[in-house]
C-alpha positions, -999 to 999 in steps of 0.1 A, spaced: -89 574 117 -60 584 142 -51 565 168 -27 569 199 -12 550 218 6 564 252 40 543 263 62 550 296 41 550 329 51 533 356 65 540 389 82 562 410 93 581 444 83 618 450 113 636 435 119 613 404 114 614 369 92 594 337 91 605 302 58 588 291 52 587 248 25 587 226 28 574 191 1 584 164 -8 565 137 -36 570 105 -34 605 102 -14 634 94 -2 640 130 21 670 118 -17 688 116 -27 683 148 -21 703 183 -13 681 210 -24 678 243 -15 655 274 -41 651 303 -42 637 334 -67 615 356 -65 612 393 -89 585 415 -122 604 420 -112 634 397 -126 648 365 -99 644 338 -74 676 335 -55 695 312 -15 696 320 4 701 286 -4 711 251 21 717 221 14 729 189 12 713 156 50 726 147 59 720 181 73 757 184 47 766 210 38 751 245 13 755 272 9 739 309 -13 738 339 2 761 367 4 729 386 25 715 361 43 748 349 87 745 355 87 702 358 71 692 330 82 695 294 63 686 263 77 678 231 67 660 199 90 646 168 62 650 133 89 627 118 81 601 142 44 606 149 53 607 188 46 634 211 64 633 248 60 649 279 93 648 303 78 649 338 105 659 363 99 667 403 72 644 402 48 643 435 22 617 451 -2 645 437 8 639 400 -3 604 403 -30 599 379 -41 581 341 -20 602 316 -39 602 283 -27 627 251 -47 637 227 -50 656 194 -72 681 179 -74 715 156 -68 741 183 -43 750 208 -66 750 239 -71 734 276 -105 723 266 -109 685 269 -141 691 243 -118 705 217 -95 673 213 -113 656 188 -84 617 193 -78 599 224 -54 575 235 -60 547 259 -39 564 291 -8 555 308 -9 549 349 19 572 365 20 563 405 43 587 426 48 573 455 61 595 487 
């Protein structure tokens, strides 16, 4: 059984930076696309990164698109996602998550980590 564990929220003013991480364990993570989502107060849970499983291919929400970066290291088991130019809208429960397919589609990621609180404060 996989499991992940996200690492890195915290804190920070509108303009700033986190990289939060999220470390996979029980599974061949190297087979698996990866996805980071998102989860503000009183939203449904959204899509904002995805990478694939060789890491040569990446995909964001346009309200992500040219701030954040996503990136994994197979030899590691970690998958990353650099958020620059953060805003008070970005605030939210990061969570990553792994699946078969390269898609937006919550339903499709079949491992969930816990989530990571990012607070942008203005």
């Amino acid at each position: 059984q996989v499991q992940l564990v996200e690492s890195g929220g915290g804190s920070v003013q509108a303009g700033g930076s986190l990289r939060v991480s999220c470390a996979a364990s029980g599974g061949t993570f190297s087979r698996f696309v990866m996805g980071w989502f998102r989860q503000a107060p009183g939203k449904e849970r959204e899509f904002a990164a995805g990478i694939s499983w060789s890491g040569d291919k990446s995909y964001y929400a346009d309200s992500v698109k040219g701030r954040f970066t996503i990136s994994r290291d197979n030899a590691k088991n970690t998958v990353y996602l650099q958020m620059n130019s953060l805003k008070p809208e970005d605030t939210a429960v990061y969570y990553c998550a792994g699946g078969p397919i390269a898609t937006q589609s919550m339903n499709m990621y079949q491992y969930w980590g816990q989530g990571t609180q990012v607070t942008v404060s203005s």
